[in-house]
PyMOL Python script that loads the backbone (N, CA, C, O; Angstrom):
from pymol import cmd

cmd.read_pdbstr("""\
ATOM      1  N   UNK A   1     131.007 101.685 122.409  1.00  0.00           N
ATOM      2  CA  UNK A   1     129.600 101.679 122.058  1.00  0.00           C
ATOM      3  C   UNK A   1     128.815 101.040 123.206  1.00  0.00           C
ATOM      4  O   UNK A   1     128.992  99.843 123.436  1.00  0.00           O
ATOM      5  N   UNK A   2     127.903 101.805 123.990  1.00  0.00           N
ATOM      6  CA  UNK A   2     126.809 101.283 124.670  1.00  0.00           C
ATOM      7  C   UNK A   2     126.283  99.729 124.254  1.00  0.00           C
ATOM      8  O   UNK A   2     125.908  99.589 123.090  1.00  0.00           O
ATOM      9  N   UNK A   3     126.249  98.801 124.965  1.00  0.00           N
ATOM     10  CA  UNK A   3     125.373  97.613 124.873  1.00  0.00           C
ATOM     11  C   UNK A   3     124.365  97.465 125.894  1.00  0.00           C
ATOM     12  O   UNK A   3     124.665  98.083 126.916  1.00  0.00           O
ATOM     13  N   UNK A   4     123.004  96.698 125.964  1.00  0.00           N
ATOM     14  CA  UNK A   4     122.263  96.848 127.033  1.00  0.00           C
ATOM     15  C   UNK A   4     123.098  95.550 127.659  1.00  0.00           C
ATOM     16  O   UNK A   4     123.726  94.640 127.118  1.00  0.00           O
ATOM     17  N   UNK A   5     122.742  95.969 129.405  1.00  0.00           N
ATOM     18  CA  UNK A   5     122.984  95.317 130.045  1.00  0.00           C
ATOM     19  C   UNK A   5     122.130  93.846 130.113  1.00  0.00           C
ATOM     20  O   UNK A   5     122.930  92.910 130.108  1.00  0.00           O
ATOM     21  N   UNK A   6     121.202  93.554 130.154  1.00  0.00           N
ATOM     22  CA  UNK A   6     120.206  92.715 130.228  1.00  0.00           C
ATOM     23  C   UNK A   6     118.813  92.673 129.166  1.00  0.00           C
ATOM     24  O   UNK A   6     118.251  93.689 128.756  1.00  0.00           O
ATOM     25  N   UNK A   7     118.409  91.272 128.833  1.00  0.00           N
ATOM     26  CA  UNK A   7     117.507  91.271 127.378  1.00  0.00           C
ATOM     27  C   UNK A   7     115.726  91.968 128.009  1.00  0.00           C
ATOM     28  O   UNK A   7     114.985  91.516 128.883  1.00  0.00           O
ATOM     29  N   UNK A   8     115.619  92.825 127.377  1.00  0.00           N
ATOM     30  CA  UNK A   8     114.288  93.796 127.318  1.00  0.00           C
ATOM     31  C   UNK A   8     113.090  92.470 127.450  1.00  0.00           C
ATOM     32  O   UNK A   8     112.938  91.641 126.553  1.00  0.00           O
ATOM     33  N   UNK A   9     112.413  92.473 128.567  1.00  0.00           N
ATOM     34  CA  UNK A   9     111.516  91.183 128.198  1.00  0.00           C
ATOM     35  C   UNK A   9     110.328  92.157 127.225  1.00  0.00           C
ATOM     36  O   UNK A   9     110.054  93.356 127.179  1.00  0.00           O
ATOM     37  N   UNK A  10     109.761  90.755 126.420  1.00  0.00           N
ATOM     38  CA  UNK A  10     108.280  90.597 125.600  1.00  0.00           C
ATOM     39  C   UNK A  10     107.221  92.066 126.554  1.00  0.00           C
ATOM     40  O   UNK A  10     106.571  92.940 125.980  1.00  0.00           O
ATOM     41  N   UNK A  11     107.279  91.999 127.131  1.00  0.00           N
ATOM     42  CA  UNK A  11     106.036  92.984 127.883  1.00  0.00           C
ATOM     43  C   UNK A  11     106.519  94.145 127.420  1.00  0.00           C
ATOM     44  O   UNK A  11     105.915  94.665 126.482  1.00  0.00           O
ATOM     45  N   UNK A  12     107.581  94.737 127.913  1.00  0.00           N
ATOM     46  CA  UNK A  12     108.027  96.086 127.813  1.00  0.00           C
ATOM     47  C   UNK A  12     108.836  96.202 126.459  1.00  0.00           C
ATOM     48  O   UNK A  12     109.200  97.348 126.196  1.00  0.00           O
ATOM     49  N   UNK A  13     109.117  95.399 125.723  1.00  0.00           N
ATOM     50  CA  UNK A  13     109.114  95.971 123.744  1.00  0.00           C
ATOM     51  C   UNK A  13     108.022  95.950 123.398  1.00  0.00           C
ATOM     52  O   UNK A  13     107.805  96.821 122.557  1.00  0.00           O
ATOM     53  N   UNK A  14     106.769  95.061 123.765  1.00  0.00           N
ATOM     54  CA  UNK A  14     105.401  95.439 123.602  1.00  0.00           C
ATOM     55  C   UNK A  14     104.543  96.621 124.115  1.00  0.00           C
ATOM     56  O   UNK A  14     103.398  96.980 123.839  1.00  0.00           O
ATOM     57  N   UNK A  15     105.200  96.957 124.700  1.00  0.00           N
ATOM     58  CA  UNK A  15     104.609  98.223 125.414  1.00  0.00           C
ATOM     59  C   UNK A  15     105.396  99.842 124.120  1.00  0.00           C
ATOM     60  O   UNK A  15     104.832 100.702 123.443  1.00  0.00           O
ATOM     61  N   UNK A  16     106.567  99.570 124.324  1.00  0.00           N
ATOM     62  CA  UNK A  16     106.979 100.501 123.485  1.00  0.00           C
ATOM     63  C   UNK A  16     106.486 100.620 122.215  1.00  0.00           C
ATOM     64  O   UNK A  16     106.538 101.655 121.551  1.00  0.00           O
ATOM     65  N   UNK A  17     106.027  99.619 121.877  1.00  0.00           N
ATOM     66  CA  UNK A  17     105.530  99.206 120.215  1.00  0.00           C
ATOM     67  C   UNK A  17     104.245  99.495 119.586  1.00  0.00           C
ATOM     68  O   UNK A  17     103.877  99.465 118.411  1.00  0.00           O
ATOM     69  N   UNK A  18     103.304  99.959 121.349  1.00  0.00           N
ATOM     70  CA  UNK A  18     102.160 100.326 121.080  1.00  0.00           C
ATOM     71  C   UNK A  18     101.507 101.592 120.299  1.00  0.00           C
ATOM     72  O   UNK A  18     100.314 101.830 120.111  1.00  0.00           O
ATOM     73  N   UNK A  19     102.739 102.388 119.871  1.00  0.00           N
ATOM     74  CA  UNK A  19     101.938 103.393 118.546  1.00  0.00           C
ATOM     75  C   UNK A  19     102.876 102.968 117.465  1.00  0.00           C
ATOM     76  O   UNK A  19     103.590 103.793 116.895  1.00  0.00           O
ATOM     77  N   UNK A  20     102.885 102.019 117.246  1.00  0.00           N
ATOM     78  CA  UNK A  20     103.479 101.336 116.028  1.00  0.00           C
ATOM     79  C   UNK A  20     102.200 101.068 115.492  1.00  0.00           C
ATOM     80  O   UNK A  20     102.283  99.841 115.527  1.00  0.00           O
ATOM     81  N   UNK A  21     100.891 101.324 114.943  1.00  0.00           N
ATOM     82  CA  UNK A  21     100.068 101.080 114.004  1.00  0.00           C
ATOM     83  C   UNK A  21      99.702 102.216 113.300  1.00  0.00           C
ATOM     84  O   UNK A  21      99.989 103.405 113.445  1.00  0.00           O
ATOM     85  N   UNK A  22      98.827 101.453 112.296  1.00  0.00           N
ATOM     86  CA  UNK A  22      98.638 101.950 111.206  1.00  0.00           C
ATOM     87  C   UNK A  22      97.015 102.908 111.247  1.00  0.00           C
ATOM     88  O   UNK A  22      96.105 102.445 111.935  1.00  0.00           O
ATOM     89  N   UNK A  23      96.811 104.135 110.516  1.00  0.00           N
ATOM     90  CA  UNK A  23      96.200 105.147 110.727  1.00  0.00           C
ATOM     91  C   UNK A  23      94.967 104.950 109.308  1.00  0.00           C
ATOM     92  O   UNK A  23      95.153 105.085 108.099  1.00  0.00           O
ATOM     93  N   UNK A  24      93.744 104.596 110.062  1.00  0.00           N
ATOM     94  CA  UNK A  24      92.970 104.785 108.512  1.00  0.00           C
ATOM     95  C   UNK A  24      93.238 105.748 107.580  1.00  0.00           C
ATOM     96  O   UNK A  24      93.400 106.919 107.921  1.00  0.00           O
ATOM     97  N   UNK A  25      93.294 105.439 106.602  1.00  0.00           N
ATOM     98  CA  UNK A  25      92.667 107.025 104.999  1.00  0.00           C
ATOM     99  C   UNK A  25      91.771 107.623 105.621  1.00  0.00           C
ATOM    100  O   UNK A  25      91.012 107.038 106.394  1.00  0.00           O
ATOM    101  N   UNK A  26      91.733 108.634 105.425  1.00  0.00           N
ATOM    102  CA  UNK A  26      90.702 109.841 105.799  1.00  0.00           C
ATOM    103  C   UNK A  26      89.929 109.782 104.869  1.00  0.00           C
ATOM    104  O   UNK A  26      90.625 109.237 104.012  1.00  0.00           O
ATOM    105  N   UNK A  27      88.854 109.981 104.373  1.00  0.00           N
ATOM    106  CA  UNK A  27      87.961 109.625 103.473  1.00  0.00           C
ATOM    107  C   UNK A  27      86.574 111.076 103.892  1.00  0.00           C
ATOM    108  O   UNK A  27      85.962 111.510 104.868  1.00  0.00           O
ATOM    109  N   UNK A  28      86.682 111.288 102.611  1.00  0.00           N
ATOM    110  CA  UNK A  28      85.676 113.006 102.124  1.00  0.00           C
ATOM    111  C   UNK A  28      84.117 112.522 100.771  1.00  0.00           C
ATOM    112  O   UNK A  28      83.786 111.658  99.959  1.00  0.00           O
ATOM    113  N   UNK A  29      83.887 113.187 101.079  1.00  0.00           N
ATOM    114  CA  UNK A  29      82.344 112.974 100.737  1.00  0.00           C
ATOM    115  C   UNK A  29      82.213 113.942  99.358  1.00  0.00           C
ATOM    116  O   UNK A  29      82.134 115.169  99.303  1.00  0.00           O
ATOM    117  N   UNK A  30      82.221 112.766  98.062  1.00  0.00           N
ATOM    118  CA  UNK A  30      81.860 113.946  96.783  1.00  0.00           C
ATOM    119  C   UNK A  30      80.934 114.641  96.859  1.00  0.00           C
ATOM    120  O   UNK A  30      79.795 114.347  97.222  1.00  0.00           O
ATOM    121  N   UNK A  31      81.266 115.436  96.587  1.00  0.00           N
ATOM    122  CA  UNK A  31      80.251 116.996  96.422  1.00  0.00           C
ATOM    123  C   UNK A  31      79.089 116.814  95.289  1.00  0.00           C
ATOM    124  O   UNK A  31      78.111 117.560  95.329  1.00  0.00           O
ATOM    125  N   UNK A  32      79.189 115.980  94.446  1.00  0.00           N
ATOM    126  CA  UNK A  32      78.659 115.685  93.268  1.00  0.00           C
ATOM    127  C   UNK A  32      77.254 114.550  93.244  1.00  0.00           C
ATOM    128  O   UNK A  32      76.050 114.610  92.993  1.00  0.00           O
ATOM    129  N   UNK A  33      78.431 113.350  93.745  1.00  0.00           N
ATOM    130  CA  UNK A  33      77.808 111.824  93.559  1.00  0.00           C
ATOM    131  C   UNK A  33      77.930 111.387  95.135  1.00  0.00           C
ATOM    132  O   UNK A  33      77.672 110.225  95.447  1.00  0.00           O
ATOM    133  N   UNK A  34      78.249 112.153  95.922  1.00  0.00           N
ATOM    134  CA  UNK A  34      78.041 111.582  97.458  1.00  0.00           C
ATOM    135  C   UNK A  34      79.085 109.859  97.696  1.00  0.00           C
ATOM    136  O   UNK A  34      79.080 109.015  98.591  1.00  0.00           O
ATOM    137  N   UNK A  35      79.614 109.952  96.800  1.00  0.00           N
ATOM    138  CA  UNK A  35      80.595 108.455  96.824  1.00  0.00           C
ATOM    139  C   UNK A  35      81.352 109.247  98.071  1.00  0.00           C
ATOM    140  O   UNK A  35      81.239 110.461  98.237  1.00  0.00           O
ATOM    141  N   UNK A  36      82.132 108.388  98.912  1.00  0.00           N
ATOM    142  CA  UNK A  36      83.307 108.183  99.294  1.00  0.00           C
ATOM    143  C   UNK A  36      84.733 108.312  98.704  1.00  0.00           C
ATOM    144  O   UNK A  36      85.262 107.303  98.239  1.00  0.00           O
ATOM    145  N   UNK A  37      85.370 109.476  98.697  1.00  0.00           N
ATOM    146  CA  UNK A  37      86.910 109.468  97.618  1.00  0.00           C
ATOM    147  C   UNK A  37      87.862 109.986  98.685  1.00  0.00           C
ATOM    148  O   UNK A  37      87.478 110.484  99.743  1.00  0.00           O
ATOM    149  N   UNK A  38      89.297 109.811  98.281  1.00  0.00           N
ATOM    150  CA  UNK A  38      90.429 110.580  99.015  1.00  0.00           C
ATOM    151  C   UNK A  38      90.122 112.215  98.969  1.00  0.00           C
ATOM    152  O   UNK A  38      89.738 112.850  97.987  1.00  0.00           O
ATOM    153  N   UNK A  39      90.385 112.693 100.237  1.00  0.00           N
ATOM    154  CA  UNK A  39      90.353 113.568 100.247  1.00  0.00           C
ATOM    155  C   UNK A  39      91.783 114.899  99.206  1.00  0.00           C
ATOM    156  O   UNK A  39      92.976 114.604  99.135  1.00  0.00           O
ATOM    157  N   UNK A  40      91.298 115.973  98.693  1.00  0.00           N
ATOM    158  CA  UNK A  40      92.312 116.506  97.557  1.00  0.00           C
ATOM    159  C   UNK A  40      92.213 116.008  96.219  1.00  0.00           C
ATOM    160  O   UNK A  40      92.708 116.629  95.279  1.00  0.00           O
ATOM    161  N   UNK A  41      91.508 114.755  96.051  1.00  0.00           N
ATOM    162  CA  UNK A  41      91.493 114.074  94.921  1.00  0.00           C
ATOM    163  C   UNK A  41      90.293 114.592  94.200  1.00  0.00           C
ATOM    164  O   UNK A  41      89.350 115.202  94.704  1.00  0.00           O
ATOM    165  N   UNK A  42      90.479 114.227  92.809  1.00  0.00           N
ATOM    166  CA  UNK A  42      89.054 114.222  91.895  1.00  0.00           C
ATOM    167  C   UNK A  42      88.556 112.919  92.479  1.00  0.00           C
ATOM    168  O   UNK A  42      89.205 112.195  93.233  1.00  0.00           O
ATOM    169  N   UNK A  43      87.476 112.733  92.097  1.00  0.00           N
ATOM    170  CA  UNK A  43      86.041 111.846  92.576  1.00  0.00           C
ATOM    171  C   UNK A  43      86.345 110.258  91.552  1.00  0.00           C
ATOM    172  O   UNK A  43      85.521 110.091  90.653  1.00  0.00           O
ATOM    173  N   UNK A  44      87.171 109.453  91.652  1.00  0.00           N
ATOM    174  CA  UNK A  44      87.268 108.434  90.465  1.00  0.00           C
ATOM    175  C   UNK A  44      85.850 107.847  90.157  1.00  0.00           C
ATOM    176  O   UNK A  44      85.899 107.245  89.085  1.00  0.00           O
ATOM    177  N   UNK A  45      84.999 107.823  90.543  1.00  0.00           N
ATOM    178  CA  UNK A  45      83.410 107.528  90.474  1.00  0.00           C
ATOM    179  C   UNK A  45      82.705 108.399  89.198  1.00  0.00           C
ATOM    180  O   UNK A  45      82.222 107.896  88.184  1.00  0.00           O
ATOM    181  N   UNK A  46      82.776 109.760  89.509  1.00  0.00           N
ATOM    182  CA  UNK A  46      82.346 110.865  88.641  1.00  0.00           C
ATOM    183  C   UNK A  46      83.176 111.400  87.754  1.00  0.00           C
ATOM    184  O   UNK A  46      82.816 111.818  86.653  1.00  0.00           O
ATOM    185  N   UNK A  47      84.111 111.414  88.103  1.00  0.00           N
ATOM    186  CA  UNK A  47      85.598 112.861  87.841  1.00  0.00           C
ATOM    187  C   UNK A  47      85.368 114.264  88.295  1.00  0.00           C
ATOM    188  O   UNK A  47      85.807 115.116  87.524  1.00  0.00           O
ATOM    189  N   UNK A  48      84.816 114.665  89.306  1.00  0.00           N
ATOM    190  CA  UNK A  48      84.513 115.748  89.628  1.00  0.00           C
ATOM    191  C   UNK A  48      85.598 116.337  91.181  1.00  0.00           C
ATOM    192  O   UNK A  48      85.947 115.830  92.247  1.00  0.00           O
ATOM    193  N   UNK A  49      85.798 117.662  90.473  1.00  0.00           N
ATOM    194  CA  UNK A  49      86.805 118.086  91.752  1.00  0.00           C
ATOM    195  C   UNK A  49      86.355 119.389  92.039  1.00  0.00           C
ATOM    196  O   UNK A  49      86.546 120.163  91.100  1.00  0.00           O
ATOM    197  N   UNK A  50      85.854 119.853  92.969  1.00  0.00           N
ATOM    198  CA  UNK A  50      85.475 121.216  93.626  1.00  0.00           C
ATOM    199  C   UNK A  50      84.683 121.749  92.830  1.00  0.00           C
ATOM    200  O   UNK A  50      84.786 122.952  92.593  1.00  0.00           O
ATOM    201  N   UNK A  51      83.502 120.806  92.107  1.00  0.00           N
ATOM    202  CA  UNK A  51      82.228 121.234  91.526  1.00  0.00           C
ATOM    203  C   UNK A  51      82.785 121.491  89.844  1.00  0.00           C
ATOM    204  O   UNK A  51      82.042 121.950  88.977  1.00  0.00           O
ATOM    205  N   UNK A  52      83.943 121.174  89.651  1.00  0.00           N
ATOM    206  CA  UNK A  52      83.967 120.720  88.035  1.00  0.00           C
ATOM    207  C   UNK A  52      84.720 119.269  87.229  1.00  0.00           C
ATOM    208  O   UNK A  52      85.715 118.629  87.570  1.00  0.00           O
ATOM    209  N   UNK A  53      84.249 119.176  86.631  1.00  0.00           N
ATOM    210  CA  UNK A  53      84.797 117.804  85.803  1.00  0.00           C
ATOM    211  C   UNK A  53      86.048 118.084  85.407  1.00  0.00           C
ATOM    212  O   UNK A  53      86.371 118.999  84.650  1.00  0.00           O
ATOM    213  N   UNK A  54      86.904 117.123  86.027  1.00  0.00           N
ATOM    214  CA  UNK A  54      87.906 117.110  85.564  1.00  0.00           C
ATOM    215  C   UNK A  54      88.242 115.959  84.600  1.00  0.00           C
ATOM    216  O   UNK A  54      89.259 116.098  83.919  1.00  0.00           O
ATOM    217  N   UNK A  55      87.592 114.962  84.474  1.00  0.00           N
ATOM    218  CA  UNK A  55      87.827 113.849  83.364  1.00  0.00           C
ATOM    219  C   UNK A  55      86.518 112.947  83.771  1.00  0.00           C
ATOM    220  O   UNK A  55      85.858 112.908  84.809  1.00  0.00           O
ATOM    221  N   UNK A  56      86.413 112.239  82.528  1.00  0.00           N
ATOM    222  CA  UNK A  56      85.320 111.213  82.461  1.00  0.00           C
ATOM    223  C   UNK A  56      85.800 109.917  82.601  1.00  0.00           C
ATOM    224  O   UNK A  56      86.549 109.306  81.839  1.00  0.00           O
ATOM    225  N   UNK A  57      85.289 109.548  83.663  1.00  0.00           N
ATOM    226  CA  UNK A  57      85.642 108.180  84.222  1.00  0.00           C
ATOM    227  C   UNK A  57      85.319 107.295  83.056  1.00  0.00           C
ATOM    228  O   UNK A  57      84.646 107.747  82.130  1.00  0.00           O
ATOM    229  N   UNK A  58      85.896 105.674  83.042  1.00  0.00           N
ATOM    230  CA  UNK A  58      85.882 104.970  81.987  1.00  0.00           C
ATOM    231  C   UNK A  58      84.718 103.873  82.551  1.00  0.00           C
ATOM    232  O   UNK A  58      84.861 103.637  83.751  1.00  0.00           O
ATOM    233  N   UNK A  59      83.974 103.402  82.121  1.00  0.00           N
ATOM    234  CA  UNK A  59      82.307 102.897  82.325  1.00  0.00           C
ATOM    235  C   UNK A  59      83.077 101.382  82.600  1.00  0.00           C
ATOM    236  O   UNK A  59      83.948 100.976  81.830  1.00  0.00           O
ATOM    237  N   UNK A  60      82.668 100.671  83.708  1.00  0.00           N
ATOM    238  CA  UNK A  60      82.621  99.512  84.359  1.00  0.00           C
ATOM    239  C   UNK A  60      82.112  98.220  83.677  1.00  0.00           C
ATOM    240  O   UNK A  60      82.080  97.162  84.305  1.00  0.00           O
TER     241      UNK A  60
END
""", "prot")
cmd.dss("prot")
cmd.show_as("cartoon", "prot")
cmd.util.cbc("prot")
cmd.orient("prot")
């Protein structure tokens, strides 16, 4: 089995590591109530999905 020859310094595992983060939610605009929801999703604000109700949200 391969072992490295010598320890990888801090710079260059930091360098490799640099698309190691994390990717915002994509976020879509109700068609309805203009809220902010996941995109594919019904609207948890309204309940509305591609211009029909799919359930009635429960009042705050």
């Amino acid at each position: 089995m391969a072992l490295p020859k010598r320890k990888q310094s801090r710079s260059r595992r930091n360098k490799r590591r640099t698309h190691w983060k994390l990717t915002p939610s994509a976020l879509s605009v109700c068609s309805n109530c203009r809220q902010p929801k996941l995109p594919h999703r019904a609207c948890p604000n309204c309940g509305y999905y591609a211009g029909r109700s799919v359930f009635i949200p429960k009042e705050a």
